[in-house]
N, C-alpha and C positions, 0 to 999 in steps of 0.2 A: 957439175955434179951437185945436188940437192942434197943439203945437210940432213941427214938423219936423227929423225927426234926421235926420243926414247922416253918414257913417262912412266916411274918409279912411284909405287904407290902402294904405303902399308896399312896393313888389313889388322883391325883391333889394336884399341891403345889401353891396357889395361894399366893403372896406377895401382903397383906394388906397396898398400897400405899399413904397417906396422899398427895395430890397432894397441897395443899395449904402450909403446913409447909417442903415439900420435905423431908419425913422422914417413917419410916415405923409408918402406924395408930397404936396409943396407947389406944385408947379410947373403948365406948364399941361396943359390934356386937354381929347380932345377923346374924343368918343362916334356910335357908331355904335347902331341898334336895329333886328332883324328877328324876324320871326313866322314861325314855322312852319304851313304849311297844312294840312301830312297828306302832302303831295306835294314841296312846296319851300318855301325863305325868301324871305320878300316884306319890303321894308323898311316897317318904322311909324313914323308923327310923335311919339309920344309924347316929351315934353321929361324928361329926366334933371333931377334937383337934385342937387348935391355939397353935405355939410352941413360946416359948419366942424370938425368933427375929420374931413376928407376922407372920406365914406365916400358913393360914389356911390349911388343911388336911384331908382327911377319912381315917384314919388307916384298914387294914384289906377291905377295901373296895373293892370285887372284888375275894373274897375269896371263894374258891366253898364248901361248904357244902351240896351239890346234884349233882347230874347228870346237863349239863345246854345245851341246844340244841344248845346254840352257843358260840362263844370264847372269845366275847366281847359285855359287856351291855353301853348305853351313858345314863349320868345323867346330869342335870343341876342344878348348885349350884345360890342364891338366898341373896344376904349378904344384911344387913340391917345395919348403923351406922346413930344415931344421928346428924343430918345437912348435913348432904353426900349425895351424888346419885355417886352410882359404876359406872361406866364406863364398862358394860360388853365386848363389842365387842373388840379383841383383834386389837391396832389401827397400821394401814396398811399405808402408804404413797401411794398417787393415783400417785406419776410420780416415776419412779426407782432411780433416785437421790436422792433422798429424802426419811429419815429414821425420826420414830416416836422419841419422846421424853427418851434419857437415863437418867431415875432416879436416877441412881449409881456418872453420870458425876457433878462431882464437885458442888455436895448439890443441882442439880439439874438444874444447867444453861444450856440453849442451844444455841446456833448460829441459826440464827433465818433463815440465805439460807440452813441449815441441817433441821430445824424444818417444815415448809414446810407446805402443807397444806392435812390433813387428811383424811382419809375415814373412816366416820363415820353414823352411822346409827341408829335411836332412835328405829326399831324393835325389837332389841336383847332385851331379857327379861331374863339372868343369862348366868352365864359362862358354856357352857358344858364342860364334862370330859369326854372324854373316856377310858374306864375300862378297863384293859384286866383280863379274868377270871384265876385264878389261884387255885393251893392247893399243898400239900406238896410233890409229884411226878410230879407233873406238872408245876414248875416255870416258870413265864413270862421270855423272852430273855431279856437279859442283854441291847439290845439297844430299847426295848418297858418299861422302866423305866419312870414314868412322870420324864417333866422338870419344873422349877420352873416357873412360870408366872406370869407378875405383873398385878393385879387390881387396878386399880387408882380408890381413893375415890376422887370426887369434890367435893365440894361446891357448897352446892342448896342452896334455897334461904330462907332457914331458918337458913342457917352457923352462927354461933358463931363469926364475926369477933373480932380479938383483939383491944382493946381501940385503937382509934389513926389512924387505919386504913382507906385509901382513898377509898371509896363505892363509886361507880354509878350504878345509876340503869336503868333498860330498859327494853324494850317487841319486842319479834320477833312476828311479823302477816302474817297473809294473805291480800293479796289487799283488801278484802271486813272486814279487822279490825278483824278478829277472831286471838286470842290467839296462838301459835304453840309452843305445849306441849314436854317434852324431849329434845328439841335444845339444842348442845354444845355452847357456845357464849367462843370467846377468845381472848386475846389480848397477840401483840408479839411485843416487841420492833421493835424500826427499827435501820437498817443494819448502820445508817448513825451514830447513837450513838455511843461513845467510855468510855461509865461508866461503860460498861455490860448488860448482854445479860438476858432477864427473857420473862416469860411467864404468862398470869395469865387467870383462865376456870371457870365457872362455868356452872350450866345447868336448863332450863327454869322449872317452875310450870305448873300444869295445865292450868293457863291461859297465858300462855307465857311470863309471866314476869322472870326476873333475877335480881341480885344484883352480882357487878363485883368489886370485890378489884383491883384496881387500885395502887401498891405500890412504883414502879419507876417513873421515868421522861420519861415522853411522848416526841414526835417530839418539838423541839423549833426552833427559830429564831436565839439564840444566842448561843449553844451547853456550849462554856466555860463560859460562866456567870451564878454564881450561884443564884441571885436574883433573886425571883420569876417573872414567865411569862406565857404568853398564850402556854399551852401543849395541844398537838392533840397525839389520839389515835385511830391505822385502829381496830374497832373490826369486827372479822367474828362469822358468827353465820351459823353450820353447825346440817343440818336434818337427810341428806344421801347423798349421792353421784351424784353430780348434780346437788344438792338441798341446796342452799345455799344462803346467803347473808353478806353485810357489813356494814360499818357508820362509818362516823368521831367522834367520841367524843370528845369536845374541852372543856376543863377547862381553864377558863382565871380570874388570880386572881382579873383583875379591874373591873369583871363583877360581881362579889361575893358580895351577900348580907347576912353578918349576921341572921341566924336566918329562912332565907329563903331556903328549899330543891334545886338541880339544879333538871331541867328540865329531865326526862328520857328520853334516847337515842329510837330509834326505828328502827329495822332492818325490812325488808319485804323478806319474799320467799314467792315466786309465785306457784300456785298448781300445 
């Protein structure tokens, strides 16, 4: 009797990325999964695995159990975490110099003329995957293997910040004062600092408000003096591509009243 091989093989490896602690998400999640018809998404039972260095999975996903008219099915995956908004669309640098954020690069720091500015788009509604069909005579090719992807979780504006942490808060609108839902809003050091290089995202609520941890030192007048002063910060706040805006946010400690909120920032894109 001829041994029976059986060839287990899973479909999307997305890296569950905590963009605010720069570390892989440890917290909880939840998942959605649908299939595309040709026409529309239908949801499917397949069960997700998360593997202990957080990296989500469909095992066996893709696996042919019938005849299938074609070689390859697209599913879109759906993640849900506590205070987060996923960051679906995989991010793209709009000029060729410029490459998206390495998570890997030293706990997460960037250089702010590599970091660049994004193509980003609040359409995407979950990560697709595309499947290649398999079964145990028919093995996908060795170079149609998924590769690992990162999912950056942000901070929306219901985030957990940790005690201590510097918050501002703000609304991106339209000229006529309406709210603009899903906007990435971000702030990047600048180039002219020598303490180090950070980043800090979160992304707007239905009515276009956000709340932005603010944890390094913004632009100053005196770089090497450590006593507190007036700190400016460029934040951009990004729709889609072409669709965009900015604002100075300035914290100035001898304007600070005890007890008093600071004023919300306001970014504007135009329709």
């Amino acid at each position: 009797m001829r041994d029976r091989v059986r060839i287990e093989i899973s479909a999307g490896w997305l890296v569950l990325w905590d963009d605010f602690h720069r570390d892989r998400y440890a917290g909880r999640i939840g998942t959605r999964l649908e299939r595309w018809t040709g026409t529309e998404w239908l949801p499917d039972d397949a069960r997700p695995l998360i593997t202990t260095g957080r990296v989500l999975t469909y095992p066996g996903l893709g696996r042919r159990h019938r005849p299938r008219a074609t070689e390859r099915s697209l599913y879109r995956v759906h993640v849900e975490a506590p205070g987060y908004r996923p960051l679906y669309e995989p991010e793209q640098p709009d000029q060729p110099d410029q490459t998206p954020p390495d998570p890997w690069a030293d706990r997460g720091r960037q250089k702010p003329e590599s970091y660049g500015r994004l193509v980003f788009t609040t359409a995407a509604d979950g990560r697709e995957i595309d499947v290649v069909h398999y079964d145990a005579t028919t093995p996908p090719d060795a170079g149609a293997a998924p590769k690992p992807e990162f999912l950056p979780l942000v901070p929306a504006i219901d985030f957990a910040y940790p005690p201590g942490t510097r918050v501002v808060t703000g609304r991106v609108q339209r000229p006529d004062g309406a709210g603009v839902p899903g906007v990435l809003v971000q702030a990047v050091t600048s180039s002219e600092l020598s303490h180090g290089d950070w980043y800090e995202r979160t992304v707007t609520d239905a009515g276009g408000r956000c709340r932005l941890a603010l944890r390094w030192r913004g632009a100053v007048d005196e770089p090497l003096t450590l006593t507190p002063q007036r700190e400016t910060f460029l934040v951009h706040a990004y729709e889609s591509p072409g669709r965009s805006g900015t604002a100075d946010v300035v914290i100035d400690p001898a304007e600070a009243q005890p007890g008093r909120p600071r004023e919300p920032f306001v970014i504007e894109i135009a329709d």
